[in-house]
N, C-alpha and C positions, 0 to 999 in steps of 0.2 A: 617471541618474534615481533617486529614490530610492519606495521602497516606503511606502505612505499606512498607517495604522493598520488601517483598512477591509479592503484588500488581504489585508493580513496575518492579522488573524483572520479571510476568507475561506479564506485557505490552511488553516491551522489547523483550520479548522472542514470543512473538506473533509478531511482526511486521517482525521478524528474520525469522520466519517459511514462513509468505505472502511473503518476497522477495526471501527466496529460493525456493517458489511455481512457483513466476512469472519467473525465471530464468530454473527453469525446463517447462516452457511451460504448467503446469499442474491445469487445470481453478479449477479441483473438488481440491485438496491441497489450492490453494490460497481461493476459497469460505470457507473451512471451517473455515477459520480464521477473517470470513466476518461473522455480523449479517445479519437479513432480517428482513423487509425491510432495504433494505443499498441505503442511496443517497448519492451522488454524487453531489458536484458542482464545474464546471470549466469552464473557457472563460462566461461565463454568460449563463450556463445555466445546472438549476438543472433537474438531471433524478436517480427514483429510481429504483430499479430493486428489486422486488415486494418479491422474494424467488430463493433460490439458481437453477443454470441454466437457469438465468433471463439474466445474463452478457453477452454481446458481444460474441458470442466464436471466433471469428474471431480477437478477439485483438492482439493475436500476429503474426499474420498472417500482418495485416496494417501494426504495428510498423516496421516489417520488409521490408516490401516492400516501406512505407513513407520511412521513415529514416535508414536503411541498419543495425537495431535494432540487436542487439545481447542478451545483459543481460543489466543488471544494478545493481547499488550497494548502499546502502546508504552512507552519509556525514554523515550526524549527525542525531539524534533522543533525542528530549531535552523533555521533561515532563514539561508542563507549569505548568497544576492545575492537582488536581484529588484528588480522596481517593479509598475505596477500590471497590467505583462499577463505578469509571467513571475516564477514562484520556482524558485530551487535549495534544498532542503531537504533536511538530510543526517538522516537519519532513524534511530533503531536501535530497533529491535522484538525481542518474544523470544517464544518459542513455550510452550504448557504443555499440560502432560497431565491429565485430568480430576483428580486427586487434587495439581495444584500443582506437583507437578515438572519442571525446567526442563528441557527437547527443548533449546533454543539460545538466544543473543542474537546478531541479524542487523545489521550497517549495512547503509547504502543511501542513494542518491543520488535522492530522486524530483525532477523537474520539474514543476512548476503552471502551468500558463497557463488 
């Protein structure tokens, strides 16, 4: 099957909305752009969070105090496979500290449906 135009700047435009959820700090905006159950995996090890208000809330809270966390912003967001009920999107985002300096550049594997 192949992926409609429409699809695709839906994906797009969803991943756009999650990162300016997580840049506002705002867990209920970034969930809605989340299915449920939604898992996760990373460093080795999968956790799902079963329905919305399952998440961390303290996530940005960490970030900031680990790593002096500010916002972040995507690099690129590239559309492996898909059609119209399902994306692979190989993603790579990078973190910053209020003054600009770079914390990391992350990949990552998200799924859209």
């Amino acid at each position: 099957m192949v992926m409609s135009v429409g699809a695709e700047t839906a994906c797009l435009a969803c991943l756009d909305r999650f990162m300016e959820a997580v840049n506002a700090h705002d867990v209920s905006a970034m969930e809605s752009e989340m299915h449920f159950p939604h898992v996760r995996i990373a460093n080795g090890t999968v956790v799902t969070y079963p329905k919305a208000g399952s998440n961390p809330l303290d996530l940005f809270e960490r970030l900031r105090q680990q790593d002096d966390w500010h916002r972040s912003r995507w690099i690129s967001k590239v559309i492996l496979q898909g059609d119209d009920n399902k994306a692979h999107v190989a993603v790579r985002y990078t973190r910053l500290r209020r003054d600009g300096s770079l914390i990391g550049d992350y990949d990552s594997l998200y799924i859209l449906t």
